[in-house]
PDB file of N, CA, C and O in Angstrom, chain B, residues numbered from 101:
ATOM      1  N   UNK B 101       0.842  -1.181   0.000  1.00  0.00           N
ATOM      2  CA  UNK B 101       0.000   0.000   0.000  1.00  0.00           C
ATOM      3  C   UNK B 101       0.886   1.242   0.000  1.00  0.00           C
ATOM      4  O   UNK B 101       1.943   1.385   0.614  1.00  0.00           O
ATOM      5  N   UNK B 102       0.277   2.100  -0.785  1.00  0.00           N
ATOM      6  CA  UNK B 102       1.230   3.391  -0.857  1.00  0.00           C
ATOM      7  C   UNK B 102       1.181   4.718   0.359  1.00  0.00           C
ATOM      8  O   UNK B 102       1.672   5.790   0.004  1.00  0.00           O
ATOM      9  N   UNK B 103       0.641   4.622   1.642  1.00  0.00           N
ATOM     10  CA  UNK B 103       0.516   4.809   2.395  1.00  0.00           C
ATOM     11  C   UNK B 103       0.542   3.969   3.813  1.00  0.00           C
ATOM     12  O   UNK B 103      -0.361   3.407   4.433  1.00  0.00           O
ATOM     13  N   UNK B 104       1.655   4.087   4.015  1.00  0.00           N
ATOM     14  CA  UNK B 104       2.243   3.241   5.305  1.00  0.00           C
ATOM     15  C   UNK B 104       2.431   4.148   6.784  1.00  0.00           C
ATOM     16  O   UNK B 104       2.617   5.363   6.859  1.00  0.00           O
ATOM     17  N   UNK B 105       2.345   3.364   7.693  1.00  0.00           N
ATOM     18  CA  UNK B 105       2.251   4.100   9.181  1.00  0.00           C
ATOM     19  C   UNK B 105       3.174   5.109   9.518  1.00  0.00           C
ATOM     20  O   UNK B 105       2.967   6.032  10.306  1.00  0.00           O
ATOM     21  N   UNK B 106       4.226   4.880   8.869  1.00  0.00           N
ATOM     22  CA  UNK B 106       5.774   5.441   8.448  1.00  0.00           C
ATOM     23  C   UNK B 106       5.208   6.800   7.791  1.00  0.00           C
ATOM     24  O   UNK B 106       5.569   7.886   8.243  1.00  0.00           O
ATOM     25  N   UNK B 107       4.365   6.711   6.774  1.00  0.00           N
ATOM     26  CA  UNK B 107       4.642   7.771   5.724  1.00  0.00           C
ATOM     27  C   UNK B 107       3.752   8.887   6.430  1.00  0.00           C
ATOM     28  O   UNK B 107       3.952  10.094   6.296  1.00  0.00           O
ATOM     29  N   UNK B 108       2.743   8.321   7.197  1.00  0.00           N
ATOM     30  CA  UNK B 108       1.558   9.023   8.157  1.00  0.00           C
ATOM     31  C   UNK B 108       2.637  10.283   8.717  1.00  0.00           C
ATOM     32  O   UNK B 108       2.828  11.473   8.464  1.00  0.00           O
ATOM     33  N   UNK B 109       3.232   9.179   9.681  1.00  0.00           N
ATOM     34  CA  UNK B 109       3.167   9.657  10.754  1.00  0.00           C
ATOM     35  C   UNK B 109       4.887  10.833  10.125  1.00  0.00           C
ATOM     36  O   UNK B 109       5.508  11.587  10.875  1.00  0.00           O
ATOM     37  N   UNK B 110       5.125  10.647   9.002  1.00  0.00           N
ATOM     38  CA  UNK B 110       6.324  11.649   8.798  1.00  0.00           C
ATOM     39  C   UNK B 110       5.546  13.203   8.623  1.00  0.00           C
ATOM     40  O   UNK B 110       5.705  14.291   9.175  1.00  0.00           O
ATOM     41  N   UNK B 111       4.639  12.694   7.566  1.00  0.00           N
ATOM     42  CA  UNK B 111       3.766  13.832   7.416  1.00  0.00           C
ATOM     43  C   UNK B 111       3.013  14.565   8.236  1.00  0.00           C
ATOM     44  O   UNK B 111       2.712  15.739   8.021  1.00  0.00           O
ATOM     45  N   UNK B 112       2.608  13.776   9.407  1.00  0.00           N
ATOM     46  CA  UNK B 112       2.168  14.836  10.111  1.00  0.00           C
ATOM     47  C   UNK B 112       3.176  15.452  11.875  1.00  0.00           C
ATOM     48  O   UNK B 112       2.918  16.249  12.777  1.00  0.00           O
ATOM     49  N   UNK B 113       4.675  14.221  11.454  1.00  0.00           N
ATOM     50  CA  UNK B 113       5.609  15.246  12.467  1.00  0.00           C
ATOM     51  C   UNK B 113       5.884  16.231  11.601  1.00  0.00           C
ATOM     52  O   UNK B 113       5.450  17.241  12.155  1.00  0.00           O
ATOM     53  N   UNK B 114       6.301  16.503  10.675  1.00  0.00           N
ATOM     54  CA  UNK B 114       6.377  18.160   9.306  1.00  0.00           C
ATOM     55  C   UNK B 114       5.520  18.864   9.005  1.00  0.00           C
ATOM     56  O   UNK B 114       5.698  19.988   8.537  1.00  0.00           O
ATOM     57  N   UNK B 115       4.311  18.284   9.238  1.00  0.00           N
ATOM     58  CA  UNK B 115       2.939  19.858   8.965  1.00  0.00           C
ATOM     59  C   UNK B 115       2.311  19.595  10.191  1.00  0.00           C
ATOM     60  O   UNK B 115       1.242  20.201  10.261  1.00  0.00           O
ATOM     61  N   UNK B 116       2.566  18.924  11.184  1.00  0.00           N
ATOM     62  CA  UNK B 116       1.072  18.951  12.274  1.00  0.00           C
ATOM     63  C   UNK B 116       2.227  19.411  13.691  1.00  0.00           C
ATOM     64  O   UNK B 116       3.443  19.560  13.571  1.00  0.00           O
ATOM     65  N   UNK B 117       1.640  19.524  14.633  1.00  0.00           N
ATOM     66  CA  UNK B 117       2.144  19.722  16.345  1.00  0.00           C
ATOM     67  C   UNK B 117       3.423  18.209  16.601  1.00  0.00           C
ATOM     68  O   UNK B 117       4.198  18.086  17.549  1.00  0.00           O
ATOM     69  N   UNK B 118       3.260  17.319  15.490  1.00  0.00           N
ATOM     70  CA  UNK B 118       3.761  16.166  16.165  1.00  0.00           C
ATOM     71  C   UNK B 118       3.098  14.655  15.196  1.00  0.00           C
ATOM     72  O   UNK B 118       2.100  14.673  14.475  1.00  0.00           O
ATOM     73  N   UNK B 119       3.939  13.535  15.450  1.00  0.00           N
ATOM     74  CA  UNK B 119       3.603  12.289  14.770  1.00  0.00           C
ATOM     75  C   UNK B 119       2.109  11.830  15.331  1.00  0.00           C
ATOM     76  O   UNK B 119       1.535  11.051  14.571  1.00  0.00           O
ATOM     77  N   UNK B 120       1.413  12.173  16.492  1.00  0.00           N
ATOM     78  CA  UNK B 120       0.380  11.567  16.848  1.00  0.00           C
ATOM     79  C   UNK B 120      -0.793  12.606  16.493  1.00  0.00           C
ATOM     80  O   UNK B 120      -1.981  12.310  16.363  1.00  0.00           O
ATOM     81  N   UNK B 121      -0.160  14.017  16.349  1.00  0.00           N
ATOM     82  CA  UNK B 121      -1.598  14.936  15.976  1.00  0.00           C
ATOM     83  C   UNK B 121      -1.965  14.853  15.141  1.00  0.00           C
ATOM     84  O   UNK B 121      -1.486  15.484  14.199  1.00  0.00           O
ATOM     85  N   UNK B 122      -3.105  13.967  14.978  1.00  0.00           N
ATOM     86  CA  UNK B 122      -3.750  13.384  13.595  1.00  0.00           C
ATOM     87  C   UNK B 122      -4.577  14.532  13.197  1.00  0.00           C
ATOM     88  O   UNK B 122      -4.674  14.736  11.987  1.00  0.00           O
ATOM     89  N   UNK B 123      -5.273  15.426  14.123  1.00  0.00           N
ATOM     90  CA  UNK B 123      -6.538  16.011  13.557  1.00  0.00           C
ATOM     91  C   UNK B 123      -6.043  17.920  13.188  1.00  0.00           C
ATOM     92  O   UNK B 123      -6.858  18.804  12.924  1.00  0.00           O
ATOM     93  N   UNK B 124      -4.637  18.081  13.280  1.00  0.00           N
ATOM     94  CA  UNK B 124      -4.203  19.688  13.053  1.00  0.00           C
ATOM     95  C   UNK B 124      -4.806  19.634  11.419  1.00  0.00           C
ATOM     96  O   UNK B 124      -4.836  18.611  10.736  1.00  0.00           O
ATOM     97  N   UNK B 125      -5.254  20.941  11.001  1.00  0.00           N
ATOM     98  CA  UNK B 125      -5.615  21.303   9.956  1.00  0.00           C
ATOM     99  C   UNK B 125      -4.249  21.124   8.985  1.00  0.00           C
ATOM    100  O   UNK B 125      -4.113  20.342   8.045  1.00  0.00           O
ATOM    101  N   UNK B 126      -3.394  21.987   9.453  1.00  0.00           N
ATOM    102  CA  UNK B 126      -2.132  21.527   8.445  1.00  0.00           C
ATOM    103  C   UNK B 126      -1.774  19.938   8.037  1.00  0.00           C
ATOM    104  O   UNK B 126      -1.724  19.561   6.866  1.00  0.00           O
ATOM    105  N   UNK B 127      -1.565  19.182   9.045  1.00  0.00           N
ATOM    106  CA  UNK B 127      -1.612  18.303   8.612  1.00  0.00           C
ATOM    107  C   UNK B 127      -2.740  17.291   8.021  1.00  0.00           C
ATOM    108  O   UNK B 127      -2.313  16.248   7.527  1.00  0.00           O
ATOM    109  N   UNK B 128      -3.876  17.470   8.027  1.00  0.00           N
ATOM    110  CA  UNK B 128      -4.535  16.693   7.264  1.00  0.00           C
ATOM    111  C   UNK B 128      -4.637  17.384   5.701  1.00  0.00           C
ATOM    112  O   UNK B 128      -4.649  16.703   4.676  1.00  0.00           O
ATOM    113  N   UNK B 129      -4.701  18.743   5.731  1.00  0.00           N
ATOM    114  CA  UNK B 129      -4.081  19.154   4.404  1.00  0.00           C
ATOM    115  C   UNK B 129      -2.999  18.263   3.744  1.00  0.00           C
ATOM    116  O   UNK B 129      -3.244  17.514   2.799  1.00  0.00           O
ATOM    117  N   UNK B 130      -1.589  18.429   4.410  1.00  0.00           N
ATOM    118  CA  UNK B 130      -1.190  17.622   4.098  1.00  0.00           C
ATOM    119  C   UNK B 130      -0.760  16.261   3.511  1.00  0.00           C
ATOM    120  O   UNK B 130       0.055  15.912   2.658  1.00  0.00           O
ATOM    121  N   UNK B 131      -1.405  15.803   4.102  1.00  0.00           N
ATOM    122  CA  UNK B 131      -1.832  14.149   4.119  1.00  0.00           C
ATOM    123  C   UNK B 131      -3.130  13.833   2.396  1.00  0.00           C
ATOM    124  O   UNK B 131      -2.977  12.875   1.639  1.00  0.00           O
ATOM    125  N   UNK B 132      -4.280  14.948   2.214  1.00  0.00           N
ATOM    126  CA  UNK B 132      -4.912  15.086   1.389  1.00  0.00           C
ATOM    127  C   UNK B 132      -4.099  15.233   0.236  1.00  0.00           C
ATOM    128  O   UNK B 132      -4.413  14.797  -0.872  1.00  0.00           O
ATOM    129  N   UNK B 133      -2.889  15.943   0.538  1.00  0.00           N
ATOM    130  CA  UNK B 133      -2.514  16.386  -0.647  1.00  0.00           C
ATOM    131  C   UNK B 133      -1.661  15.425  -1.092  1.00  0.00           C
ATOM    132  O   UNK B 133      -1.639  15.364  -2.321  1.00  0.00           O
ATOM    133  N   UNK B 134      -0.553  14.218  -0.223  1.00  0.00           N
ATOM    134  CA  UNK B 134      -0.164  13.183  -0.567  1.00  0.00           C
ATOM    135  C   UNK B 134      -1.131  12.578  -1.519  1.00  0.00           C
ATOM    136  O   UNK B 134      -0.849  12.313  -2.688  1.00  0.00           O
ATOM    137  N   UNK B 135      -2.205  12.388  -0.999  1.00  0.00           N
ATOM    138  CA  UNK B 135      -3.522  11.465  -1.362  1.00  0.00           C
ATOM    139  C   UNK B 135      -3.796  12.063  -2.751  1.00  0.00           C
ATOM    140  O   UNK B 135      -3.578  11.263  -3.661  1.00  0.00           O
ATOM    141  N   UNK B 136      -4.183  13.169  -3.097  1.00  0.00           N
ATOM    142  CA  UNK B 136      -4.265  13.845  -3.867  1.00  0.00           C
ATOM    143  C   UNK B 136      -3.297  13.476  -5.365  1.00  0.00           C
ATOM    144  O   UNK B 136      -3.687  13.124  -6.478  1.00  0.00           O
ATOM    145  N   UNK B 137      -2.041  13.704  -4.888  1.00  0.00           N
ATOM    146  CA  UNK B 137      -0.975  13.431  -5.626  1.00  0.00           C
ATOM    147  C   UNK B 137      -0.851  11.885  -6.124  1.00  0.00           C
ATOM    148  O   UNK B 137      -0.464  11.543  -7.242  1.00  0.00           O
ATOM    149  N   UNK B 138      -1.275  10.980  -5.020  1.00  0.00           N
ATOM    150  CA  UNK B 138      -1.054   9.462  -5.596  1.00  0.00           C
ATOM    151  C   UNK B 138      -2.159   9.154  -6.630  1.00  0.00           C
ATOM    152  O   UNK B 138      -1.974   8.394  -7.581  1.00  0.00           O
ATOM    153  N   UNK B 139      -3.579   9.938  -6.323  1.00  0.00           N
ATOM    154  CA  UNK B 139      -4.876   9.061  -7.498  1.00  0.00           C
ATOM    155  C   UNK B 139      -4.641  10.210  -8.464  1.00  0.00           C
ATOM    156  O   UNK B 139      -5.719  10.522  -8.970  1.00  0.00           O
ATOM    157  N   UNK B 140      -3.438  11.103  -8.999  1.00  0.00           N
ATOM    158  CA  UNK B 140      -3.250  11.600  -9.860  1.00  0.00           C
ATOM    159  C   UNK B 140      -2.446  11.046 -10.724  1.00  0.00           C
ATOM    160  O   UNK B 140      -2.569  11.075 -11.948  1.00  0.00           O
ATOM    161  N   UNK B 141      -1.577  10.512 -10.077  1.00  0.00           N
ATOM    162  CA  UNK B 141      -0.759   9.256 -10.852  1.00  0.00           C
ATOM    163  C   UNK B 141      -1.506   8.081 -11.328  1.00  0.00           C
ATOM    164  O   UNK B 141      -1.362   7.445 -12.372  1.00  0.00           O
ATOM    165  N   UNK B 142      -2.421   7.902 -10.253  1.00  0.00           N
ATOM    166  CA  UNK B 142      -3.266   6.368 -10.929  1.00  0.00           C
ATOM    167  C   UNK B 142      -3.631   6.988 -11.964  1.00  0.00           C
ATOM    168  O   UNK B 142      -3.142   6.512 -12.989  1.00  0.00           O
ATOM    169  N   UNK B 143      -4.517   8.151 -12.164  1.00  0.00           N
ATOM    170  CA  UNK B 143      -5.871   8.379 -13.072  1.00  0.00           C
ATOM    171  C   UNK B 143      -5.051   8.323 -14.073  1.00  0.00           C
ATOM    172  O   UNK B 143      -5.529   7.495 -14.847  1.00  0.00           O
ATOM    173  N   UNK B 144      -3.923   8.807 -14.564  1.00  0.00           N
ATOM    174  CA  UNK B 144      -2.670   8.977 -15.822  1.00  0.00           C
ATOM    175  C   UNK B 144      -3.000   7.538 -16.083  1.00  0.00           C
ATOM    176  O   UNK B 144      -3.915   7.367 -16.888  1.00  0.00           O
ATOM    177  N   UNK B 145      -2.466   6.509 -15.588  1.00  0.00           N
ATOM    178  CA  UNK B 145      -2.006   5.109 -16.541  1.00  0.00           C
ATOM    179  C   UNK B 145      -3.558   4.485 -16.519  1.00  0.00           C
ATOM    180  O   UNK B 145      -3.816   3.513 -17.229  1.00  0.00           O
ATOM    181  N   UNK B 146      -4.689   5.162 -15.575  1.00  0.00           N
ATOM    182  CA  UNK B 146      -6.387   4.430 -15.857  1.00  0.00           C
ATOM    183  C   UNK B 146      -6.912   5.250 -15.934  1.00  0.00           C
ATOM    184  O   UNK B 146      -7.108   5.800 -14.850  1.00  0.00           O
ATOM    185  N   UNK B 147      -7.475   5.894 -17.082  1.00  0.00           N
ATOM    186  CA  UNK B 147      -8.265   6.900 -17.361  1.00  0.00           C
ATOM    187  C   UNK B 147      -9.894   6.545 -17.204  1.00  0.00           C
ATOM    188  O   UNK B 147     -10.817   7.094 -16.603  1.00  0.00           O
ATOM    189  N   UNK B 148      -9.846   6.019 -17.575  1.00  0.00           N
ATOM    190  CA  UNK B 148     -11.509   5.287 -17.196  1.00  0.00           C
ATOM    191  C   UNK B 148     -11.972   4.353 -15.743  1.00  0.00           C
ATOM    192  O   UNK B 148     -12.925   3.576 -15.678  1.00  0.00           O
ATOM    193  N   UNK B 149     -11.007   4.685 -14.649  1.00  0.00           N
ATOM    194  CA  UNK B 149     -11.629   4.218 -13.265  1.00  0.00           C
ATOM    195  C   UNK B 149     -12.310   5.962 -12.635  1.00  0.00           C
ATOM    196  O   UNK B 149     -11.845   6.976 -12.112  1.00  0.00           O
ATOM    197  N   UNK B 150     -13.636   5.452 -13.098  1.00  0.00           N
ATOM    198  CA  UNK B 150     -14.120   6.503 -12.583  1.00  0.00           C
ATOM    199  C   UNK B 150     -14.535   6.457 -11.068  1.00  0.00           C
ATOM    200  O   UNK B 150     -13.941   7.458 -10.665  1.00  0.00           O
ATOM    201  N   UNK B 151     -14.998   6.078 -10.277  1.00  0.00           N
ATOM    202  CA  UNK B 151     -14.537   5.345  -8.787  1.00  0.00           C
ATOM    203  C   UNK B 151     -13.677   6.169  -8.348  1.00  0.00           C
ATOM    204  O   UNK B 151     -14.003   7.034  -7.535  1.00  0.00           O
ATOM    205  N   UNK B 152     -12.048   6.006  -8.950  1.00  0.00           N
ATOM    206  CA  UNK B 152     -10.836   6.890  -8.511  1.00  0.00           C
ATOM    207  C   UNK B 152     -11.254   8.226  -8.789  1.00  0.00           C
ATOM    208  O   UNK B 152     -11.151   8.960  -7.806  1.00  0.00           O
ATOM    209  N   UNK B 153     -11.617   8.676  -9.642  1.00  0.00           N
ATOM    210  CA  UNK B 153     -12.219   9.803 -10.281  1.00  0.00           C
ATOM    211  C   UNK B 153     -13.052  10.877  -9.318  1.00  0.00           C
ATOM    212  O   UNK B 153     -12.735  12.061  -9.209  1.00  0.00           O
ATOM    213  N   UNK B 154     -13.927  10.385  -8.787  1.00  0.00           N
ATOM    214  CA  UNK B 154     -15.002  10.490  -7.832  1.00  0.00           C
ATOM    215  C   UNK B 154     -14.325  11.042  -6.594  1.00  0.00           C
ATOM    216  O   UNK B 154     -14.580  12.058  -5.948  1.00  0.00           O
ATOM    217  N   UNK B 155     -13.377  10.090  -6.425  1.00  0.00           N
ATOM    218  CA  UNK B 155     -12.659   9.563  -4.971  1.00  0.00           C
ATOM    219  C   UNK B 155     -11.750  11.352  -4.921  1.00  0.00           C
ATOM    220  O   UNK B 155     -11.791  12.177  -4.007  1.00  0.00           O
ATOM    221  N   UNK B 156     -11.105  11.430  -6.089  1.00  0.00           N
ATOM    222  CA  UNK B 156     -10.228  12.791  -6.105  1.00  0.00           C
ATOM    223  C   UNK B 156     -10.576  13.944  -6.206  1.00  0.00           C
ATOM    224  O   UNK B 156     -10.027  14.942  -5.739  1.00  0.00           O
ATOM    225  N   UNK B 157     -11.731  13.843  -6.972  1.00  0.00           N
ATOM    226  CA  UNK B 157     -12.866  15.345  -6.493  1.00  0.00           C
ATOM    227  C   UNK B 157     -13.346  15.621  -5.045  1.00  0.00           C
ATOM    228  O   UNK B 157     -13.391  16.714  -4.479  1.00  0.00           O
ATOM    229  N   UNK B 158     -13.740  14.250  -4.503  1.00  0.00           N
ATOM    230  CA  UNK B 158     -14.386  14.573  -3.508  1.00  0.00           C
ATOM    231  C   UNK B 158     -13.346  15.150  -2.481  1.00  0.00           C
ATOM    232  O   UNK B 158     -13.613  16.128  -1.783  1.00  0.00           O
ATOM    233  N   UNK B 159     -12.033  14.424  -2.424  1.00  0.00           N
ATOM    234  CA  UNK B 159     -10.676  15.142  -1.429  1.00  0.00           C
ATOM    235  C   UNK B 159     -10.128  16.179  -1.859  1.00  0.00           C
ATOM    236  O   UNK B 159      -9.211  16.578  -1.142  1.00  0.00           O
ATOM    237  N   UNK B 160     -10.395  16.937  -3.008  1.00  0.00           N
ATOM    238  CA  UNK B 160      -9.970  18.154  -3.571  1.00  0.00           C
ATOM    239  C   UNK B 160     -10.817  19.323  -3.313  1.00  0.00           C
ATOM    240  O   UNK B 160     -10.456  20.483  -3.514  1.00  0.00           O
ATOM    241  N   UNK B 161     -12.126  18.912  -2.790  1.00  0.00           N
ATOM    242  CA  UNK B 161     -13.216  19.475  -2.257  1.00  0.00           C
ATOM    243  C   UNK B 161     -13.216  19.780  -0.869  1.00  0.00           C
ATOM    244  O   UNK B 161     -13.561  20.866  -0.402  1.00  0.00           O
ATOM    245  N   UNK B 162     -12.797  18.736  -0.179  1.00  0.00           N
ATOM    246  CA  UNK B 162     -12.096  18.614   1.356  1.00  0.00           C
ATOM    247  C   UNK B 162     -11.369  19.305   1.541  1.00  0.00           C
ATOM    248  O   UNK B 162     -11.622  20.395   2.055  1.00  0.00           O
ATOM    249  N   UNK B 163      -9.968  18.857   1.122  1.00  0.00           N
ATOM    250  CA  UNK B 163      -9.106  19.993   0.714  1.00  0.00           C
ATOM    251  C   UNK B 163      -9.190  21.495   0.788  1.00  0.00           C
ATOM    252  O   UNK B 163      -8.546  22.242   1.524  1.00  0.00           O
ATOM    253  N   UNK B 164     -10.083  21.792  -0.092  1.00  0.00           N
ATOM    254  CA  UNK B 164     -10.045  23.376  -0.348  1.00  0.00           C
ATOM    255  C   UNK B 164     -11.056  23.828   0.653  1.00  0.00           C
ATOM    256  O   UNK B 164     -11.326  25.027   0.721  1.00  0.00           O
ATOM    257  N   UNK B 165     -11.705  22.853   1.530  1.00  0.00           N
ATOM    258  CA  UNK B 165     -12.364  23.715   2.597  1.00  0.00           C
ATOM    259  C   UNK B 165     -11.925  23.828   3.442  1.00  0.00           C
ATOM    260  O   UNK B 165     -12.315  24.780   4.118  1.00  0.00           O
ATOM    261  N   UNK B 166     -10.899  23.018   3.962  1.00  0.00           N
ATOM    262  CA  UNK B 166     -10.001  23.078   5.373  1.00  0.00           C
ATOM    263  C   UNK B 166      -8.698  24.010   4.578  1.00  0.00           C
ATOM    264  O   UNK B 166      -7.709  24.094   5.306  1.00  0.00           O
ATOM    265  N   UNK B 167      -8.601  24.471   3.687  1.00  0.00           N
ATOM    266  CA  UNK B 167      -8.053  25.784   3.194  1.00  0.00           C
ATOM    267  C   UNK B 167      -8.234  26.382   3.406  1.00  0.00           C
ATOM    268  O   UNK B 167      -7.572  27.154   4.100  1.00  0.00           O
ATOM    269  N   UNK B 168      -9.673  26.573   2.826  1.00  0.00           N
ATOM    270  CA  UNK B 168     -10.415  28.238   3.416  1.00  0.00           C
ATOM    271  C   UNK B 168     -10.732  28.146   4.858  1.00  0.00           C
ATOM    272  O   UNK B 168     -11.043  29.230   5.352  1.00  0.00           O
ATOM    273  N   UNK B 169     -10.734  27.346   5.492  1.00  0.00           N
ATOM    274  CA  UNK B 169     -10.696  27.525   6.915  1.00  0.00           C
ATOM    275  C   UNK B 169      -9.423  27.938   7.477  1.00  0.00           C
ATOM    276  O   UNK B 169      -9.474  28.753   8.398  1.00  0.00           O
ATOM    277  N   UNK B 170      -8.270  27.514   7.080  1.00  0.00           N
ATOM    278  CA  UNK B 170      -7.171  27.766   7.747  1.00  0.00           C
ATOM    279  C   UNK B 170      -6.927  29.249   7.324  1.00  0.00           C
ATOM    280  O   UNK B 170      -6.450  30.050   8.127  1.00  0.00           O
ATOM    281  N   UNK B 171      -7.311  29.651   5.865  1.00  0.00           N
ATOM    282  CA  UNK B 171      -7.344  31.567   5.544  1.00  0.00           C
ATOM    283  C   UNK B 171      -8.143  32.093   6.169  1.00  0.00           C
ATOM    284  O   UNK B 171      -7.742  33.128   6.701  1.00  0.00           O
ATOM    285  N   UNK B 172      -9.054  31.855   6.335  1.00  0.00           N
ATOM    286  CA  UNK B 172      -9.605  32.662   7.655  1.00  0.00           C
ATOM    287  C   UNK B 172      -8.904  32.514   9.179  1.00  0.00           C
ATOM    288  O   UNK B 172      -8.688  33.579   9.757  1.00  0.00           O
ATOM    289  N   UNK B 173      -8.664  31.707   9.627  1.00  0.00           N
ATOM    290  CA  UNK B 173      -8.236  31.430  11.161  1.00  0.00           C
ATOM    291  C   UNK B 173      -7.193  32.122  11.151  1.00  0.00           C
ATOM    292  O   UNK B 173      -7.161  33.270  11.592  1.00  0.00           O
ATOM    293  N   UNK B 174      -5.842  31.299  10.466  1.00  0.00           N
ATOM    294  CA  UNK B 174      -4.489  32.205  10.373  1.00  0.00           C
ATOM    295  C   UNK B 174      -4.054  32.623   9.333  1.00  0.00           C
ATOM    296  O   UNK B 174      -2.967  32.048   9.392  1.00  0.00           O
ATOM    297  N   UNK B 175      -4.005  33.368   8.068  1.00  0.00           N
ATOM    298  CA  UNK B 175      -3.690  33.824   6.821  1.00  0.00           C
ATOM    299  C   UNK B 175      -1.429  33.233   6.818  1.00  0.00           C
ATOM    300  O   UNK B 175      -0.735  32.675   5.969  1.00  0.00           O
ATOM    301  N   UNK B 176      -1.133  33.775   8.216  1.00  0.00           N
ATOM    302  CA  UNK B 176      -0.225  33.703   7.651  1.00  0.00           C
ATOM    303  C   UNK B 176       0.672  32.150   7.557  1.00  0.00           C
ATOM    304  O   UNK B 176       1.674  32.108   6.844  1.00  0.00           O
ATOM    305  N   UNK B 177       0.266  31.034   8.255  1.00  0.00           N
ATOM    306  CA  UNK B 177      -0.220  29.574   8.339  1.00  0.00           C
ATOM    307  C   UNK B 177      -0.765  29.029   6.735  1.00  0.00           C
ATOM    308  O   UNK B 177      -0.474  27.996   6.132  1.00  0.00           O
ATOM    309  N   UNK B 178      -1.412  29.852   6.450  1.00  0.00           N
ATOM    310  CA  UNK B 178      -2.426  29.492   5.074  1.00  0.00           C
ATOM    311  C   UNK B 178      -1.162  29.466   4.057  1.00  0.00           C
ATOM    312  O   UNK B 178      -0.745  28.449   3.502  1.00  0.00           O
ATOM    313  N   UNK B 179      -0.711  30.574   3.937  1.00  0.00           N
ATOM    314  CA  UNK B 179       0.355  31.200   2.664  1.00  0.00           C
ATOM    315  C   UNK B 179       1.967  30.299   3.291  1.00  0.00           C
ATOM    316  O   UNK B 179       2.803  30.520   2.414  1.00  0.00           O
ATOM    317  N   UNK B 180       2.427  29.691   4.085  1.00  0.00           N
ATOM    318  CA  UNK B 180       3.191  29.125   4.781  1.00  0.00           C
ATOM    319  C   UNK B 180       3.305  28.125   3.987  1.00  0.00           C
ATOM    320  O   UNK B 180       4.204  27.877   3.184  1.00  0.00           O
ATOM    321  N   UNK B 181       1.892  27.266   4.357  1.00  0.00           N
ATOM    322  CA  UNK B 181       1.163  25.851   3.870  1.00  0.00           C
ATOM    323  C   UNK B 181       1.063  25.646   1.825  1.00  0.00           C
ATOM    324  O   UNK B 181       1.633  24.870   1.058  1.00  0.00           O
ATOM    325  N   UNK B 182       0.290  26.509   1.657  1.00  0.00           N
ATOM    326  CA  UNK B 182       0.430  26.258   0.179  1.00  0.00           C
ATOM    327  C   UNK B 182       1.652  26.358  -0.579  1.00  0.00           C
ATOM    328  O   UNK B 182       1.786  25.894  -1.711  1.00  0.00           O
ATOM    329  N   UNK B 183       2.696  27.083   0.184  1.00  0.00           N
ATOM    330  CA  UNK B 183       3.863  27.400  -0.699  1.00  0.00           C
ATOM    331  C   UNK B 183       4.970  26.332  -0.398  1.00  0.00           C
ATOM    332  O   UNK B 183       6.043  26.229  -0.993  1.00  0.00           O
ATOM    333  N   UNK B 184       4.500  25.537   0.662  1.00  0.00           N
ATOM    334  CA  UNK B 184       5.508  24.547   0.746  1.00  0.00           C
ATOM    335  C   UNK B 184       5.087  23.250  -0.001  1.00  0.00           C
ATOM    336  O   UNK B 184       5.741  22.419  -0.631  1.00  0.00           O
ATOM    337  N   UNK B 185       3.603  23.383   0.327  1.00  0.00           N
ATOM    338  CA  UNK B 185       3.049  21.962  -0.546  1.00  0.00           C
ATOM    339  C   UNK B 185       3.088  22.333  -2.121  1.00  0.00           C
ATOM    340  O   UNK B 185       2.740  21.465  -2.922  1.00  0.00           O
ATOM    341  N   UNK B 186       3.361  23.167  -2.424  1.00  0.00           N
ATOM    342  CA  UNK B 186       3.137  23.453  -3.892  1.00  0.00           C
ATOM    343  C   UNK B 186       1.774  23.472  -4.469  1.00  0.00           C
ATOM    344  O   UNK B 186       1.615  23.107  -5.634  1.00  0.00           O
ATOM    345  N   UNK B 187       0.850  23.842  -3.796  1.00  0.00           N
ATOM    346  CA  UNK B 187      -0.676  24.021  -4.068  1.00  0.00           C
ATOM    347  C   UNK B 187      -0.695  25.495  -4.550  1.00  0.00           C
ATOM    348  O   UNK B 187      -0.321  26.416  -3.824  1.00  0.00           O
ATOM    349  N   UNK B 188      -1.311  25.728  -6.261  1.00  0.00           N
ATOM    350  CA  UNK B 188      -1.577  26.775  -6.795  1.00  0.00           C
ATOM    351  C   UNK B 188      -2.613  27.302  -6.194  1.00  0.00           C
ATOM    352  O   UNK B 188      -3.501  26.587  -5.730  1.00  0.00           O
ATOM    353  N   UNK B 189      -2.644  28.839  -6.111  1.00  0.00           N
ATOM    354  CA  UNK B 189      -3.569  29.665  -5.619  1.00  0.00           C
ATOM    355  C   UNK B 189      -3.272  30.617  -4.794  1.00  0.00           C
ATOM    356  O   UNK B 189      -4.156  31.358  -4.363  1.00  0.00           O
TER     357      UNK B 189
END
């Protein structure tokens, strides 16, 4: 599996409070955006699993609301976050 306990928990000691703070906004950004990045690679070599399709709208949707939550709460957290993950906007 392309997400291992290992890969969790790196991602959220680098964007969250720590390896166990599962629920910081940064880091589940984070973590979305791993996610994000892997069914972007699938959809390339399977263009027709629409399932996956579904699956990446709906976390890109997620995504951009715990965005706009974090631009409102802390702006300067927000602009921190996108420029390290490489998220346009």
């Amino acid at each position: 599996m392309y997400l291992t306990k290992e890969v969790k928990e790196n991602i959220f000691e680098k964007f969250g409070n720590g390896k166990n703070d599962t629920g910081s906004t940064e880091g589940q950004i984070a973590l979305f955006t791993h996610r994000i990045n892997h069914l972007t690679g699938h959809l390339k070599n399977n263009r027709k699993d629409f399932n996956t399709e579904r699956s990446l709208v709906r976390l890109v949707g997620k995504r951009r609301s715990l965005l706009d939550y974090l631009k409102n709460k802390d702006i300067q957290k927000y602009r921190e976050l996108i420029k390290e993950l490489g998220i346009r906007k």
